[in-house]
N, C-alpha and C positions, 0 to 999 in steps of 0.2 A: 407606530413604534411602541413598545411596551420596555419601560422598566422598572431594574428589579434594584429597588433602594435599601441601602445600609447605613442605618444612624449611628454614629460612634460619640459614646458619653452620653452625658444627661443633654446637653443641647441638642448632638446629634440623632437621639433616641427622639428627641420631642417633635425635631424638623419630620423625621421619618414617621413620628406617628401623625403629625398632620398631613404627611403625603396619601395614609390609608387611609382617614376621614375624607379627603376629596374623593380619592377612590371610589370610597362606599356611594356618597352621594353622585356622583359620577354614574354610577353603577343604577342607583335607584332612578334617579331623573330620566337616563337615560337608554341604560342596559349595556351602558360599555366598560371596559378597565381599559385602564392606562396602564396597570401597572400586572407583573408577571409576578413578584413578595416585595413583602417588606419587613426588614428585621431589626432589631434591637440589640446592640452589642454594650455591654456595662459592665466595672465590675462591681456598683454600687444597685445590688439586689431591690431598694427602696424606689430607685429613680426605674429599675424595671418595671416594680409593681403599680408604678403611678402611670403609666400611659394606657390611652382609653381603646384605643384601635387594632392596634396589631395585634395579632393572634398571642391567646395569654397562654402559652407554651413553650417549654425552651427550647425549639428548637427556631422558631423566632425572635422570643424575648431571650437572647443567648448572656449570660451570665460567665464572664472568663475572670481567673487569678482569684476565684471563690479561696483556695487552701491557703495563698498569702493575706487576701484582705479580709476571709471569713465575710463575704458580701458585703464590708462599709467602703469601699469606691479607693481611690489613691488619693485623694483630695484633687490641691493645683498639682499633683507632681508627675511631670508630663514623662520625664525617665523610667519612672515604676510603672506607667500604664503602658511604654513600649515595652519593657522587658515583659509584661506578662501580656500582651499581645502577641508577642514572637515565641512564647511559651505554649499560649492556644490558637496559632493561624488554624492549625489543619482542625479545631473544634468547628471553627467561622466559617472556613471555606469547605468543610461538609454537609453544614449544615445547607450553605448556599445549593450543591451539586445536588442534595437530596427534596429542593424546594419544588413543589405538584407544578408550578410554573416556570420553571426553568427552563425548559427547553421554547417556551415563549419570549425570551427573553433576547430584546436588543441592544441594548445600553446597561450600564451599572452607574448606581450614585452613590456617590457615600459622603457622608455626613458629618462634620464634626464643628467641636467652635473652636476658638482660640484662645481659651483663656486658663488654659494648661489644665493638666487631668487624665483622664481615660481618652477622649478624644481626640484631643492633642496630640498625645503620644501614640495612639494607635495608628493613625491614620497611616502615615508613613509604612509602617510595618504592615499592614492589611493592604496597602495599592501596591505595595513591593511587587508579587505576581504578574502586576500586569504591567509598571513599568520596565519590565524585565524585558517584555518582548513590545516596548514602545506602544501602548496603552496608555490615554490620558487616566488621569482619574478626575473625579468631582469630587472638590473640597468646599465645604459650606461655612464661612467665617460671620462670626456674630457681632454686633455692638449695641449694647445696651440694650440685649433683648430684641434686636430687631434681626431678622433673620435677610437674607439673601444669598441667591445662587451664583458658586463664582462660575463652576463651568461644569458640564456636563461631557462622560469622551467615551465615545462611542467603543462597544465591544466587537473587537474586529476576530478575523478567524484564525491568526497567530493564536489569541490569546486562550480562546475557547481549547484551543490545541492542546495549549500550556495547562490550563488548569483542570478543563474537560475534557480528559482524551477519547476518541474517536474510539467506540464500540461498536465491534460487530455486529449486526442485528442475525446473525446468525448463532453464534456461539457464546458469545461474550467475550470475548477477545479484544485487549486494547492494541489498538493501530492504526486497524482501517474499518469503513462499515461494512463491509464483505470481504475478510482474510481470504489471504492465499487458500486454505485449506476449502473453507464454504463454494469461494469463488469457484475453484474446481470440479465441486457435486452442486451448483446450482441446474434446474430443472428445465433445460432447455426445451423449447419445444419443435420438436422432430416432423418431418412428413412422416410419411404422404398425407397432405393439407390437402383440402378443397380448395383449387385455385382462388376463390372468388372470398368466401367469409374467415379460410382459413384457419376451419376449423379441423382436427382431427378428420380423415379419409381414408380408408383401406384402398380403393381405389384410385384414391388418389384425383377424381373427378368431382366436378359440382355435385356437393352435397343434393338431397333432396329440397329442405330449403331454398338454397339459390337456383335451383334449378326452375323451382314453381315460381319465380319472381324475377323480374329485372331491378338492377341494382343501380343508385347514383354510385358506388364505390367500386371502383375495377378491380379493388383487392385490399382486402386484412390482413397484417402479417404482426404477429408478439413474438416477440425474444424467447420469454420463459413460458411456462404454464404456471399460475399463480398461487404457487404454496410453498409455504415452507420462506427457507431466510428471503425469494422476495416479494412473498407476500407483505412480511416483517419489515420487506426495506420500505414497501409501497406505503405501507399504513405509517412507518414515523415520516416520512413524506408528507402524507396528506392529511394525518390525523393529531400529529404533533407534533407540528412544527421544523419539522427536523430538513429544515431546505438545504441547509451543507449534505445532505445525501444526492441532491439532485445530479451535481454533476458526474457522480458515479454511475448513474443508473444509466444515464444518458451515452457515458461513454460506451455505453453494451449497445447502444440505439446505433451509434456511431459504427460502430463496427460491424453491426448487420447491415448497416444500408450498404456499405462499403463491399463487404464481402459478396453482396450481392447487387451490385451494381445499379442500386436507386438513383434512378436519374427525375430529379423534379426543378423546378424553375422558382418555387415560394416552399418556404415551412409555414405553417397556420397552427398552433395547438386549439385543441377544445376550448373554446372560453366558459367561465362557470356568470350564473345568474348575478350583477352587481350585489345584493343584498348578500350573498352568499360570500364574495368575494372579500368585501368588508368584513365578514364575520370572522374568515377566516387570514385575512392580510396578504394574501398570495393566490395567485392562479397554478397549483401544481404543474398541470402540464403546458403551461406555460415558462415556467424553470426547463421543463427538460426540453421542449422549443428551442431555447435560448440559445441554452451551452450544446446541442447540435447541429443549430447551425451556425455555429461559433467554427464547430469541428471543419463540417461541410462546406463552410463556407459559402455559405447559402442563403439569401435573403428569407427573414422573418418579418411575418405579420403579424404585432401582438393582440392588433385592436380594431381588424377590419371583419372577425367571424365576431358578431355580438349574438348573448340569449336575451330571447325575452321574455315577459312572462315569467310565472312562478310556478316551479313545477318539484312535485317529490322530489329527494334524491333516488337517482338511480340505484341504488344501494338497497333501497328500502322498496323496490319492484320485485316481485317475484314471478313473471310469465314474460315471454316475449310478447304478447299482447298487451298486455303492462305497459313494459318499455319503450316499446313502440307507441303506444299511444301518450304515453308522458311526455316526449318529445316532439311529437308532430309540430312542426311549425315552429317551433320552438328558437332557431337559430336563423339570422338574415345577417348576410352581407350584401353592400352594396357599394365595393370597393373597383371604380372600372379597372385597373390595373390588372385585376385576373385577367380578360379577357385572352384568353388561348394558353393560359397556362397553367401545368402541371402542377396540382396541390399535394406535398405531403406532407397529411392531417397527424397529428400526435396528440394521443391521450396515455394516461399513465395504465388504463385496465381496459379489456373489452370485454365483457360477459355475451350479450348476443348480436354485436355490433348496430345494435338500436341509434346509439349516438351517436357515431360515426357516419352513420348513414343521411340523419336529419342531416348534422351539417355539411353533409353532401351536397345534397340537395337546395342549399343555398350557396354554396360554391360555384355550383353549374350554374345557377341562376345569375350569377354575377358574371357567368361567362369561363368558369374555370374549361379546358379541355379535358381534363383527368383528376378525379382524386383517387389518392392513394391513403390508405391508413397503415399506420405503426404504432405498434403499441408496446411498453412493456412486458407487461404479461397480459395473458387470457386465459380464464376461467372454464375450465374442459369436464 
């Protein structure tokens, strides 16, 4: 879980900047963050300039009611730090929306003391947003210099609603991540398919590829061809964070198996290498697993296809002799419950159905009778 912390006042400014010092050390020790930002909200410019950590820029070190107190703070006067925090929310909460970690972000903290001032007074006025759509907030109360956490409350996807609306990854459009207008011209992908890898076919029969080989996989099939807004959906997907997309995407997986009458007995998505997994907090195609067979109502496996070994990303292969060999062996289940049944496999991209294929090939080994792959898109 990563969060993204707001110091309110000089207490709260301090608390927050010893969350980025863990951080860094954090970060140095061991090559991880905990945290997605951390900012500074004052309106005593001096108590900004004194913290060691945080990024020394204001859109971090945020400085608000500069034109009333000319930067010398409110003193204890916990009144005048609300009115000039209700005067600069939307300076706070843009700077939050436009933070490089943002969309890493699970939780919010914020920070204040109680011994009246900018912190005081702001705080109410800054968690306003989120208690609006029943959001806890964290308030950090002091005595005598001693700091402690009263509670931390988690950002739910009401709130993200509320404060971050939902952008097209096609147009820019606040609402949804694929508008009406996008959703209409996205790039479905059409026959005549090679039955087998489901690639593009004029004739509509096995490729030459599958032709020269026997397959663990009876068949490839992707929604889209992968460009344009869902290429844009796949990558804030998998590249930033952006998992409130998943259910959308998946809704299109939904509808294809349906429309075309996929009948299987397990969902399995591709599992990615642990190391990997960690790095990135999530199994992509294990999201759109999920919430399809949520739809289908269809038993999932999230954790009986495991990778081993360390291998390139796929991404970064450029031959099918590449890919193919990146993978070999790559994937083992040993889950007896396949035995005689129907797998369909989901990944979010297929370029030459390399991966697909590996974890075939330990599917049947565990006794699967059929895999099937579905995919998002695939790269043509």
């Amino acid at each position: 879980m990563k969060l993204l912390v707001i110091g309110l006042g000089q207490c709260g400014g301090r608390i927050a900047d010893r969350f980025a010092r863990l951080n860094k050390r954090g970060h140095a020790l061991r090559g991880m963050d905990t945290l997605a930002g951390v900012f500074a909200v004052n309106t005593d410019v001096t108590d900004l300039s004194g913290l060691r950590t945080i990024k020394p820029d204001y859109k971090h070190r945020i400085l608000i009611g500069a034109q009333r107190t000319n930067g010398h703070g409110v003193g204890k006067i916990s009144e005048l730090g609300a009115e000039i925090a209700n005067e600069d929310v939307d300076k706070v909460i843009d700077a939050i929306r436009t933070a490089e970690g943002f969309y890493e972000t699970d939780a919010f903290l914020l920070a204040a003391g109680a011994a009246g001032g900018t912190g005081s007074g702001s705080i109410g006025v800054l968690t306003s947003p989120f208690s609006a759509v029943n959001c806890a907030s964290a308030v950090t109360r002091t005595q005598r210099g001693r700091e402690t956490l009263r509670r931390v409350g988690s950002l739910s996807g009401g709130v993200l609603d509320c404060l971050f609306p939902r952008v097209c990854v096609g147009c820019g459009k606040i609402g949804d991540y694929i508008c009406a207008r996008c959703a209409a011209h996205l790039p479905v992908l059409d026959g005549p398919l090679c039955p087998r890898c489901g690639q593009p076919q004029v004739s509509g029969m096995l490729c030459p590829s599958c032709a020269a080989k026997l397959s663990p996989v009876s068949s490839i099939r992707s929604v889209f061809r992968f460009e344009g807004a869902v290429r844009n959906a796949v990558h804030e997907l998998k590249y930033h964070n952006l998992r409130a997309i998943a259910p959308t995407l998946a809704a299109y997986l939904t509808e294809y198996a349906r429309q075309r009458e996929v009948v299987a007995d397990v969902i399995v998505p591709v599992p990615l290498h642990p190391q990997r997994l960690r790095r990135r907090g999530y199994n992509q195609s294990g999201l759109l697993a999920r919430a399809l067979a949520e739809s289908l109502a269809t038993p999932v496996f999230m954790n009986s296809l495991k990778r081993s070994g360390v291998q390139a990303s796929q991404a970064r292969t450029s031959t099918m002799t590449e890919r193919l060999r990146n993978v070999a062996g790559a994937f083992t289940c040993a889950d007896a419950s396949f035995s005689d049944k129907r797998i369909l496999l989901i990944d979010d991209v297929c370029t030459t159905g390399a991966t697909l294929e590996a974890c075939a090939v330990a599917l049947r080994a565990a006794g699967a009778s059929d895999v099937f792959g579905l995919t998002v898109a695939r790269e043509v």
